[in-house]
mmCIF file of the N, C-alpha and C atoms, coordinates in Angstrom:
data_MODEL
# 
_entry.id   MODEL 
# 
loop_
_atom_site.group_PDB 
_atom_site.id 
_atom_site.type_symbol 
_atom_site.label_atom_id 
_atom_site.label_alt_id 
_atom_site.label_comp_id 
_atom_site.label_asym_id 
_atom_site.label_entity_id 
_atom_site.label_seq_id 
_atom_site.pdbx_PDB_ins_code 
_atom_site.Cartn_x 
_atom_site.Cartn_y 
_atom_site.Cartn_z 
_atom_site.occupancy 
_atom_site.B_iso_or_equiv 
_atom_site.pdbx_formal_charge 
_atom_site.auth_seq_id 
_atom_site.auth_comp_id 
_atom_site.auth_asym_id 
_atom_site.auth_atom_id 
_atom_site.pdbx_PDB_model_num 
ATOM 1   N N  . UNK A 1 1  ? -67.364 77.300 58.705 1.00 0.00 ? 1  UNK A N  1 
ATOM 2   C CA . UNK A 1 1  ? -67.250 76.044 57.997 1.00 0.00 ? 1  UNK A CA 1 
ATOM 3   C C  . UNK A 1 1  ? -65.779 75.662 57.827 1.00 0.00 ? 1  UNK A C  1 
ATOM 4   N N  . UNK A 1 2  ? -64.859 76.801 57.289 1.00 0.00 ? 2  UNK A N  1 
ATOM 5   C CA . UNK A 1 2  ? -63.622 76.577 56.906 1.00 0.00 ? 2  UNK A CA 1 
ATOM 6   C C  . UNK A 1 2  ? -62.957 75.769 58.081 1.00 0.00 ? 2  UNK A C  1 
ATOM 7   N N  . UNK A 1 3  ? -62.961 76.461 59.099 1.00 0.00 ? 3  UNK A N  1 
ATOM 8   C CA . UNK A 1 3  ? -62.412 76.337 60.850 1.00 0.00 ? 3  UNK A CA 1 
ATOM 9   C C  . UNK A 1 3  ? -62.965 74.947 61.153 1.00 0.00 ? 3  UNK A C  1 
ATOM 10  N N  . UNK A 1 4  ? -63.949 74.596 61.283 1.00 0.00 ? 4  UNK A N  1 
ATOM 11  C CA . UNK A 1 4  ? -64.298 73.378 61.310 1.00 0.00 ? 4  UNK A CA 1 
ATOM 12  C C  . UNK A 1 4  ? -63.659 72.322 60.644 1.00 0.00 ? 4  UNK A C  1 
ATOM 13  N N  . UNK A 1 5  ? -63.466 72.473 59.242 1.00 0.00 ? 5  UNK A N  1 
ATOM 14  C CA . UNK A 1 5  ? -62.610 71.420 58.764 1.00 0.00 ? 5  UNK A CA 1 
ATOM 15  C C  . UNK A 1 5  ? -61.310 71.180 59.217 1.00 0.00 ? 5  UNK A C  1 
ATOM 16  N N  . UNK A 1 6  ? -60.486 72.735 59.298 1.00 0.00 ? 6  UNK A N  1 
ATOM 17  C CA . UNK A 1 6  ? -59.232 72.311 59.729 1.00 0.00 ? 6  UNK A CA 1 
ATOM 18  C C  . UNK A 1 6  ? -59.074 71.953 61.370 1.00 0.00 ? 6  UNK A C  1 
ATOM 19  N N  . UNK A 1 7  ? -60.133 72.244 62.181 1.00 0.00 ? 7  UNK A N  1 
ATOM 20  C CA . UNK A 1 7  ? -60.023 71.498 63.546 1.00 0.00 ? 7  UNK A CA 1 
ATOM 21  C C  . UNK A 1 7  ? -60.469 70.077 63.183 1.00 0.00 ? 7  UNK A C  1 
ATOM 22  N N  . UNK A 1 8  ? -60.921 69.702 63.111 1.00 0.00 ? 8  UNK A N  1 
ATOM 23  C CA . UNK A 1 8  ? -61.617 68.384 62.285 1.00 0.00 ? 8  UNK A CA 1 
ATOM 24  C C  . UNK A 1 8  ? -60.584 67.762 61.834 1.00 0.00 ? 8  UNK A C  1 
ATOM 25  N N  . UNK A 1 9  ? -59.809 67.971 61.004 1.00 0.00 ? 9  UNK A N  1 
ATOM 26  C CA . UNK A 1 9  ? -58.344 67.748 60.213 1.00 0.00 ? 9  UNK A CA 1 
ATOM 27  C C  . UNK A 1 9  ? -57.258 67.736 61.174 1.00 0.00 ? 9  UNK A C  1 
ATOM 28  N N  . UNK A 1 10 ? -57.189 68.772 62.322 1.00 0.00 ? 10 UNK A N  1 
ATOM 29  C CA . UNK A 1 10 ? -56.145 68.423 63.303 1.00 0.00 ? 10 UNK A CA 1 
ATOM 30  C C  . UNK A 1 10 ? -56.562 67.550 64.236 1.00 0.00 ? 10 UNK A C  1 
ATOM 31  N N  . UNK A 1 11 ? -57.602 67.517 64.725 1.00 0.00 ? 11 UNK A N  1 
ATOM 32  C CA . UNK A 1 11 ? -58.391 66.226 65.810 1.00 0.00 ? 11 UNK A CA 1 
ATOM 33  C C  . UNK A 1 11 ? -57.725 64.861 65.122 1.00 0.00 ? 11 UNK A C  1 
ATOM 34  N N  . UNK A 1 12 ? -57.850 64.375 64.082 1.00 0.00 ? 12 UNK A N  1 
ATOM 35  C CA . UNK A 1 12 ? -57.556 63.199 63.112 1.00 0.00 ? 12 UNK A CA 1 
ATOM 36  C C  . UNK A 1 12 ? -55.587 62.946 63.207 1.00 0.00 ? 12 UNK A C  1 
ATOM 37  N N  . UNK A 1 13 ? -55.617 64.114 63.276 1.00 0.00 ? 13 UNK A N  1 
ATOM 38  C CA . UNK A 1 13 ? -54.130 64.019 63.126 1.00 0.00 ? 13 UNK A CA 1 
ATOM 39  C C  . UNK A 1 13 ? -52.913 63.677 64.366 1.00 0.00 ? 13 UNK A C  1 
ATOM 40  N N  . UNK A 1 14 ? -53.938 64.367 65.722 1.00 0.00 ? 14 UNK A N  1 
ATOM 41  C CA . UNK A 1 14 ? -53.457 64.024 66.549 1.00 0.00 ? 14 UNK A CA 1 
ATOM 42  C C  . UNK A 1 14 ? -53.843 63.038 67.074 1.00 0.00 ? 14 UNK A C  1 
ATOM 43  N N  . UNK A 1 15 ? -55.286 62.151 66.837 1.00 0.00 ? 15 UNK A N  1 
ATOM 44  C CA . UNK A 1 15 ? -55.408 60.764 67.045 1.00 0.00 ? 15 UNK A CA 1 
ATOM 45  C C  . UNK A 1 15 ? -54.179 59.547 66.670 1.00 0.00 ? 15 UNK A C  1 
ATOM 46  N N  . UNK A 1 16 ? -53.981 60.171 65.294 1.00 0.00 ? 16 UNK A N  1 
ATOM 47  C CA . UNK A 1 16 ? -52.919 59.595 64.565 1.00 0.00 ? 16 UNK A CA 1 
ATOM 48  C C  . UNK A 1 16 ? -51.569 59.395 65.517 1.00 0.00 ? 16 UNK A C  1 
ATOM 49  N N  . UNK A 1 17 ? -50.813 60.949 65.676 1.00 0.00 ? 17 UNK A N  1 
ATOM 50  C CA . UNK A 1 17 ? -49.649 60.388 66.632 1.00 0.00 ? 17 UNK A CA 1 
ATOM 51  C C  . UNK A 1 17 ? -50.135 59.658 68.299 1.00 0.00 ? 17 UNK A C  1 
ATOM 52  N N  . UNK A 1 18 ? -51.244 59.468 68.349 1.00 0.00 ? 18 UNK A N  1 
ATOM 53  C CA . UNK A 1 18 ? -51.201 59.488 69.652 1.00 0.00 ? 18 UNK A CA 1 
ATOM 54  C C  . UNK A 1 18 ? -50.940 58.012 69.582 1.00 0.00 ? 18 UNK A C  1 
ATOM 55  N N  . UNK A 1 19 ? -51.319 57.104 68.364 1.00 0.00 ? 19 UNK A N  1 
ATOM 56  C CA . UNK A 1 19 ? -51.611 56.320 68.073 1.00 0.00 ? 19 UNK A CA 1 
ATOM 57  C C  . UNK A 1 19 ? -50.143 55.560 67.828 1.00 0.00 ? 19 UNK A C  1 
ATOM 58  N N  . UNK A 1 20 ? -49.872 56.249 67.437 1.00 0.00 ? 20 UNK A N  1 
ATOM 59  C CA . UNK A 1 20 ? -47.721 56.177 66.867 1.00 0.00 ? 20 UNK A CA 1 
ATOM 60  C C  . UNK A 1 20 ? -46.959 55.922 68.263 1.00 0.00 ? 20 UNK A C  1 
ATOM 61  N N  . UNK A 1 21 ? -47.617 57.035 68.970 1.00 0.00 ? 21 UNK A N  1 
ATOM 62  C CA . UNK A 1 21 ? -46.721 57.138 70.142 1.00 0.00 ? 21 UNK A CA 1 
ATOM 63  C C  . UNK A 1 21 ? -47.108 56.032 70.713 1.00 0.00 ? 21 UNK A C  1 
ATOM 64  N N  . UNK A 1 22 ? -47.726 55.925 70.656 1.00 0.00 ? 22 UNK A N  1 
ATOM 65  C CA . UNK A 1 22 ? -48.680 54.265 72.001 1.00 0.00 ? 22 UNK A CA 1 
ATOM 66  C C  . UNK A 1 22 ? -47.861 53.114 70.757 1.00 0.00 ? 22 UNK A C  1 
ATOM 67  N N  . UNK A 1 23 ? -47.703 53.129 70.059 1.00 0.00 ? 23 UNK A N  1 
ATOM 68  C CA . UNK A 1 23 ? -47.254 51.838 69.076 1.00 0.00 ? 23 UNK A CA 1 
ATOM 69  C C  . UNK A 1 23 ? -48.225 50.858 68.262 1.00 0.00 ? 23 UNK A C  1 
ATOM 70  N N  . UNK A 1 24 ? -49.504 51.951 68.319 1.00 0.00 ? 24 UNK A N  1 
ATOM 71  C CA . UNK A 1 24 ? -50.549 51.228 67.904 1.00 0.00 ? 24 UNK A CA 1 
ATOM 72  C C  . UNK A 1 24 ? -51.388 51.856 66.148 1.00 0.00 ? 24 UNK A C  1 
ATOM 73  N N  . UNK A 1 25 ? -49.871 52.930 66.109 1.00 0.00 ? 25 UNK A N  1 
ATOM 74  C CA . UNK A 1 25 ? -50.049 53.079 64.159 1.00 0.00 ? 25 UNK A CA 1 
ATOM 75  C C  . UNK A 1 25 ? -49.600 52.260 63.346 1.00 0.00 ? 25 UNK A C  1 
ATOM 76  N N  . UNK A 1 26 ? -50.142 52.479 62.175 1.00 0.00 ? 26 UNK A N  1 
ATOM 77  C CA . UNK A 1 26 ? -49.386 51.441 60.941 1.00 0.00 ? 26 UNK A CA 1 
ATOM 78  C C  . UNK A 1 26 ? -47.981 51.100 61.104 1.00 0.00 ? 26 UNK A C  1 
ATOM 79  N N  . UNK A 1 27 ? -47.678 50.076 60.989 1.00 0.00 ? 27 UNK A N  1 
ATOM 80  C CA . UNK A 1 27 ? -45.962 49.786 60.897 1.00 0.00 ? 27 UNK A CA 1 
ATOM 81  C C  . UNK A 1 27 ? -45.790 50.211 59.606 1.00 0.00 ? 27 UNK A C  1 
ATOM 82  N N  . UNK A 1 28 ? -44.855 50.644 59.335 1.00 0.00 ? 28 UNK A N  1 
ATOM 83  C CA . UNK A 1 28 ? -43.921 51.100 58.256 1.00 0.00 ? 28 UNK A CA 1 
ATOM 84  C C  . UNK A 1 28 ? -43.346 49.251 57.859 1.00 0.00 ? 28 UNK A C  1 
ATOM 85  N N  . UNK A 1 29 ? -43.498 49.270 56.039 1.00 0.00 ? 29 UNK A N  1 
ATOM 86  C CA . UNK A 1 29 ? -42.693 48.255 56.019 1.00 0.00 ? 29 UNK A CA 1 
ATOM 87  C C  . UNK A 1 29 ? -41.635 48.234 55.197 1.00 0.00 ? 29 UNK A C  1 
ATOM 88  N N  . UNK A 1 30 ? -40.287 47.300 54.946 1.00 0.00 ? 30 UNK A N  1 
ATOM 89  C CA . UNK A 1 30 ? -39.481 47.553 53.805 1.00 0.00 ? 30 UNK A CA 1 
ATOM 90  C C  . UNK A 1 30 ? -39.490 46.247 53.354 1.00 0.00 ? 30 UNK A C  1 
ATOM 91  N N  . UNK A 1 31 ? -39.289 45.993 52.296 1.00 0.00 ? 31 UNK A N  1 
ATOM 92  C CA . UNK A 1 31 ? -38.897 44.747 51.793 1.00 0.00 ? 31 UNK A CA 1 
ATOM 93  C C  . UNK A 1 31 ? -39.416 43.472 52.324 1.00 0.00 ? 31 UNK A C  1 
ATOM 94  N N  . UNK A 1 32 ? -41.049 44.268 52.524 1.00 0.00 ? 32 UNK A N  1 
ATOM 95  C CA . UNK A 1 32 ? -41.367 42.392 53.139 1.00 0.00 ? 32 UNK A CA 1 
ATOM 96  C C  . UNK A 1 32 ? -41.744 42.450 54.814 1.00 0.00 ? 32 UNK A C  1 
ATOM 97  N N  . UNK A 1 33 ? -40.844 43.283 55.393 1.00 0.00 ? 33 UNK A N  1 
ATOM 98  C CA . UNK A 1 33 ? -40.542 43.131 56.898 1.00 0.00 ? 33 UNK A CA 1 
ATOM 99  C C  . UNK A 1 33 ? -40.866 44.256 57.457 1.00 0.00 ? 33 UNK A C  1 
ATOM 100 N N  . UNK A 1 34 ? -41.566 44.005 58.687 1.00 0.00 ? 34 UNK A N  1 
ATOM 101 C CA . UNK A 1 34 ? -42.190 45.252 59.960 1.00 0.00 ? 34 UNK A CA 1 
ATOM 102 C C  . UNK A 1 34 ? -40.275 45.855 60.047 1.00 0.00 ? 34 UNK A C  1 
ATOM 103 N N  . UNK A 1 35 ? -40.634 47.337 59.947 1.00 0.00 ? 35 UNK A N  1 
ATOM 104 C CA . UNK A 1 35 ? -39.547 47.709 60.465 1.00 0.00 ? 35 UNK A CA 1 
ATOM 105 C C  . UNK A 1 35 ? -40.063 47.890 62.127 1.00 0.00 ? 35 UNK A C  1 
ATOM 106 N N  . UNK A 1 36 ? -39.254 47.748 62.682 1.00 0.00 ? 36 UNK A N  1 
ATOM 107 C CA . UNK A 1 36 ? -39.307 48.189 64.196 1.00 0.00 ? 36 UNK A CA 1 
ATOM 108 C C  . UNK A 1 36 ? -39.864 49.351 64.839 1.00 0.00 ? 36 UNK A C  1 
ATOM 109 N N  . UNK A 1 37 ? -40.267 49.283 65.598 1.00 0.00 ? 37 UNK A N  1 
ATOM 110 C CA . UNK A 1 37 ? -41.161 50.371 66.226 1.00 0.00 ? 37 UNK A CA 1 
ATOM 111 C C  . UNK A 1 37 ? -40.405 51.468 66.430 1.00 0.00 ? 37 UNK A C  1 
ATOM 112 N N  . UNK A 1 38 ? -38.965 51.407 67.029 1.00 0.00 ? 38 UNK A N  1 
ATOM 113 C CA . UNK A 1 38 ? -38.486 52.637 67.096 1.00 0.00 ? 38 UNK A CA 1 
ATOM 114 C C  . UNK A 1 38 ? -38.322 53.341 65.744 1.00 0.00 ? 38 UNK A C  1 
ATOM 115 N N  . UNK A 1 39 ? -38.654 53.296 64.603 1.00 0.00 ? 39 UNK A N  1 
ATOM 116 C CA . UNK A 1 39 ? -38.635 53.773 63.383 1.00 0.00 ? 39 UNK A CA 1 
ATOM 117 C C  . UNK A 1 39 ? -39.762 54.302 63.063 1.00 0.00 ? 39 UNK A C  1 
ATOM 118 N N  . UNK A 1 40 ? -40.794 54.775 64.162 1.00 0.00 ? 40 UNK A N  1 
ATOM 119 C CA . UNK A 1 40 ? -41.724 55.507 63.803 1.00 0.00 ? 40 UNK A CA 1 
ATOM 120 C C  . UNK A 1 40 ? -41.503 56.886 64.634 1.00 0.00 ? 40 UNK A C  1 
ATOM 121 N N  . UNK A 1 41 ? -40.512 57.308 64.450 1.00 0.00 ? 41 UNK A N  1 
ATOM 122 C CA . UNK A 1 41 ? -40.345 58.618 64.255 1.00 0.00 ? 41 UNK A CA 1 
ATOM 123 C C  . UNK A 1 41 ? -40.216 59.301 63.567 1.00 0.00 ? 41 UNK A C  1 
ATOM 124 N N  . UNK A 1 42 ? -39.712 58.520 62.049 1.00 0.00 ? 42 UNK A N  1 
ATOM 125 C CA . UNK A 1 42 ? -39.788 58.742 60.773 1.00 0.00 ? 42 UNK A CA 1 
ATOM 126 C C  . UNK A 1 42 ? -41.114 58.868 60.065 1.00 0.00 ? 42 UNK A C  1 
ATOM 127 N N  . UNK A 1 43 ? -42.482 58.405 60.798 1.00 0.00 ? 43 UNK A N  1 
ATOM 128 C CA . UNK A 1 43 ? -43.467 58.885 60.680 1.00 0.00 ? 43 UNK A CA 1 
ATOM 129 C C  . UNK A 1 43 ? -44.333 59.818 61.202 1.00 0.00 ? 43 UNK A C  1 
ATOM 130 N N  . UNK A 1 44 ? -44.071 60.104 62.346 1.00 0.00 ? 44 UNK A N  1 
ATOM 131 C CA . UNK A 1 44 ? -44.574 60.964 63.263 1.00 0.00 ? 44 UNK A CA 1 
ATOM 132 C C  . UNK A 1 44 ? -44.124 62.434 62.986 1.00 0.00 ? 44 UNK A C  1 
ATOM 133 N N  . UNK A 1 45 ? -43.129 62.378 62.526 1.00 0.00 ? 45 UNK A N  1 
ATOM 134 C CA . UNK A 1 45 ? -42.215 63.892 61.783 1.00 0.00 ? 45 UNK A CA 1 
ATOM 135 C C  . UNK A 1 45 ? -43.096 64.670 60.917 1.00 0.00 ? 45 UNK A C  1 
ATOM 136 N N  . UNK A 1 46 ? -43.310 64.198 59.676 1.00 0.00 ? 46 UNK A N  1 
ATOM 137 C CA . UNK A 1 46 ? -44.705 64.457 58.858 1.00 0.00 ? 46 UNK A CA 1 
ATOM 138 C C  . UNK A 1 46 ? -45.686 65.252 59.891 1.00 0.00 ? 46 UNK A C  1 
ATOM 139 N N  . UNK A 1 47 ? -46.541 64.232 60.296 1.00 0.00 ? 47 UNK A N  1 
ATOM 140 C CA . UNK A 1 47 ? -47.430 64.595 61.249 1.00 0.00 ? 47 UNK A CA 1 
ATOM 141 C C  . UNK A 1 47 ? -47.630 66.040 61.837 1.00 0.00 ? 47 UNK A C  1 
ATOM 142 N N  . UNK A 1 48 ? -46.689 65.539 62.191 1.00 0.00 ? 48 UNK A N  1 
ATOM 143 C CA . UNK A 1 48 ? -46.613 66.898 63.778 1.00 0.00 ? 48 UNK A CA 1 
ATOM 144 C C  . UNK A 1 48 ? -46.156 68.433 62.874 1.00 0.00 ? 48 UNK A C  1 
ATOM 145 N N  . UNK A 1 49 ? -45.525 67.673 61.803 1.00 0.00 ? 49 UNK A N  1 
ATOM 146 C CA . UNK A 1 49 ? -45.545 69.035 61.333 1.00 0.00 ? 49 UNK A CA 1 
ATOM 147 C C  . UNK A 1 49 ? -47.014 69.855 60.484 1.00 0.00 ? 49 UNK A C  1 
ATOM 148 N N  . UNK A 1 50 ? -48.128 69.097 59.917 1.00 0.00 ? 50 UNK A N  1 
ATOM 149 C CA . UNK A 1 50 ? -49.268 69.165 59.448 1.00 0.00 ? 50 UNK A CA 1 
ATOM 150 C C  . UNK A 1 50 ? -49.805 69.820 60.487 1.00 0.00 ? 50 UNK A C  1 
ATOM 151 N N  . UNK A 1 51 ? -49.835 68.999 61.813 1.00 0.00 ? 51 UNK A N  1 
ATOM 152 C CA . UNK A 1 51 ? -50.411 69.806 62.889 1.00 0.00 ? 51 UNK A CA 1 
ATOM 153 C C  . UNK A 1 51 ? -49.995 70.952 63.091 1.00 0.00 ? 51 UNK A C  1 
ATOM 154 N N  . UNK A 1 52 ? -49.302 71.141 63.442 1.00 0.00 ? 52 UNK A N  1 
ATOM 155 C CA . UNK A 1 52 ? -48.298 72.835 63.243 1.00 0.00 ? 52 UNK A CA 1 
ATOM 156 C C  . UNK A 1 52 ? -48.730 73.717 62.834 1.00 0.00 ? 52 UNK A C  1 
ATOM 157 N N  . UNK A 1 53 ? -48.403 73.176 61.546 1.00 0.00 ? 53 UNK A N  1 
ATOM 158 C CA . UNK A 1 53 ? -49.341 73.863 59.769 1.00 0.00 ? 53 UNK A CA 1 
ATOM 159 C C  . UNK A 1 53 ? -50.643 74.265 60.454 1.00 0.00 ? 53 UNK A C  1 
ATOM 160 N N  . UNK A 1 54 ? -51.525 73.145 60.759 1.00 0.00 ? 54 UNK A N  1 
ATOM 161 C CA . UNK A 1 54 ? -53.393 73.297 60.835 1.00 0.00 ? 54 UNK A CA 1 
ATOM 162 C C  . UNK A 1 54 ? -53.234 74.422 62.313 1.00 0.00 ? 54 UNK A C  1 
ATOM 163 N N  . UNK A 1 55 ? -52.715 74.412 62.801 1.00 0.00 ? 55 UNK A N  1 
ATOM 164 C CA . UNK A 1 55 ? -52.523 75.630 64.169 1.00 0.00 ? 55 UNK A CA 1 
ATOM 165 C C  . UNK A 1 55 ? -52.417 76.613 63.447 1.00 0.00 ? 55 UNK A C  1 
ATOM 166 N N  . UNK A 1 56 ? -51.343 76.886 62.927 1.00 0.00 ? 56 UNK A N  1 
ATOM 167 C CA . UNK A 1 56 ? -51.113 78.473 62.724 1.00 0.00 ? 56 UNK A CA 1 
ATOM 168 C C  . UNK A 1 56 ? -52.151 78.643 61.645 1.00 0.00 ? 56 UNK A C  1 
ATOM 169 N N  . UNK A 1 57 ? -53.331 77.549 60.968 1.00 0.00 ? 57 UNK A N  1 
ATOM 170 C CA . UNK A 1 57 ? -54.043 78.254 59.851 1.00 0.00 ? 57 UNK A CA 1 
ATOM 171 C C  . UNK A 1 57 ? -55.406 78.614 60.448 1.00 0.00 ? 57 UNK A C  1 
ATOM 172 N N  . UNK A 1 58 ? -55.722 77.758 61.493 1.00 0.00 ? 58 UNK A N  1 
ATOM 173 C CA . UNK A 1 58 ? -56.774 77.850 62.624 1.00 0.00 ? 58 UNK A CA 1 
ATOM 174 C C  . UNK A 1 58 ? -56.810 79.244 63.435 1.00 0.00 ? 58 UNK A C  1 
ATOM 175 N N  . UNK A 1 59 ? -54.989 79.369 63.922 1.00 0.00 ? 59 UNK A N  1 
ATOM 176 C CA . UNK A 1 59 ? -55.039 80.768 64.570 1.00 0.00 ? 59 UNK A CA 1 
ATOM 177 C C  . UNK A 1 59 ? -55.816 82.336 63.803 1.00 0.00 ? 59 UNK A C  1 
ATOM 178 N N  . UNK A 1 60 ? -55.083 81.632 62.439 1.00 0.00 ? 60 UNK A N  1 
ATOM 179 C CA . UNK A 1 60 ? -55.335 82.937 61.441 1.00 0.00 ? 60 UNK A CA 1 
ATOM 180 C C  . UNK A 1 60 ? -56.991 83.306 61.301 1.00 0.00 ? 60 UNK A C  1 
ATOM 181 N N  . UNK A 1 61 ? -57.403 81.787 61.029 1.00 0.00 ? 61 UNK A N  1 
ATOM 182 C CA . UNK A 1 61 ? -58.865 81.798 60.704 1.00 0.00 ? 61 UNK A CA 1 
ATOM 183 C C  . UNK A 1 61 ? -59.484 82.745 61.676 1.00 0.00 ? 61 UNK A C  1 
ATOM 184 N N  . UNK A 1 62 ? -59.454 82.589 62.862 1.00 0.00 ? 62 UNK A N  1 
ATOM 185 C CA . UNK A 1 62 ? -59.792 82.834 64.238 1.00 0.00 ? 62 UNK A CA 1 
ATOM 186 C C  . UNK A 1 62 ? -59.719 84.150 64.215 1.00 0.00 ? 62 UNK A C  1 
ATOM 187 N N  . UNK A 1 63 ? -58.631 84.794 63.817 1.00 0.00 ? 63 UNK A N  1 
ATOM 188 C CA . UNK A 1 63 ? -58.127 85.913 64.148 1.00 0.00 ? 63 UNK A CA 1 
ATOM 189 C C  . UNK A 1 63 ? -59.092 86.867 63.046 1.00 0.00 ? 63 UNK A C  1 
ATOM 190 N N  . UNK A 1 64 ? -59.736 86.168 62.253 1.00 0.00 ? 64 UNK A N  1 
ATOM 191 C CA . UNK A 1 64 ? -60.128 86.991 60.746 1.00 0.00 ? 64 UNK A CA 1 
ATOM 192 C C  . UNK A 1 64 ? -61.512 86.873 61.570 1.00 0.00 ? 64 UNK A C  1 
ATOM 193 N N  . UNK A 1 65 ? -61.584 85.828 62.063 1.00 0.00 ? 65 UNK A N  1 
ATOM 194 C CA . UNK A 1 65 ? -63.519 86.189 62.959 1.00 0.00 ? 65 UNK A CA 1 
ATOM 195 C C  . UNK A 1 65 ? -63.965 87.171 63.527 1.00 0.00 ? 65 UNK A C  1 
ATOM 196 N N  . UNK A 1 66 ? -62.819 87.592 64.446 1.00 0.00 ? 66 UNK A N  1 
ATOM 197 C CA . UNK A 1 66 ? -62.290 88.691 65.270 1.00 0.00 ? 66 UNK A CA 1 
ATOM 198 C C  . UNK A 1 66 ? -62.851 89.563 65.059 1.00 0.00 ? 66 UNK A C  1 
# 
């Protein structure tokens, strides 16, 4: 069950950047105004690091099935 959620949780996540990367995530805004697309790297950072995170907790899970 556990494993499931966090693959489940990383599937979502990498929809997300894939979504960033294509230019087709949320714009970030400031004051009113789309910041520019190249400024979603400042969002994608987050991300990729969650994913990271959900890997090495997936590996562990995995490893405890073992």
């Amino acid at each position: 069950m556990r494993l499931r959620i966090l693959e489940g949780r990383r599937s979502r996540l990498e929809e997300r950047l894939a979504n960033i990367r294509d230019g087709l995530g949320p714009q970030p805004r400031a004051h009113g105004h789309a910041i520019p697309r190249r400024s979603n790297g400042t969002a994608r950072t987050p991300t990729e690091r969650e994913v990271r995170w959900l890997e090495e907790l997936i590996t562990a899970e995995r490893k405890i099935r073992d």
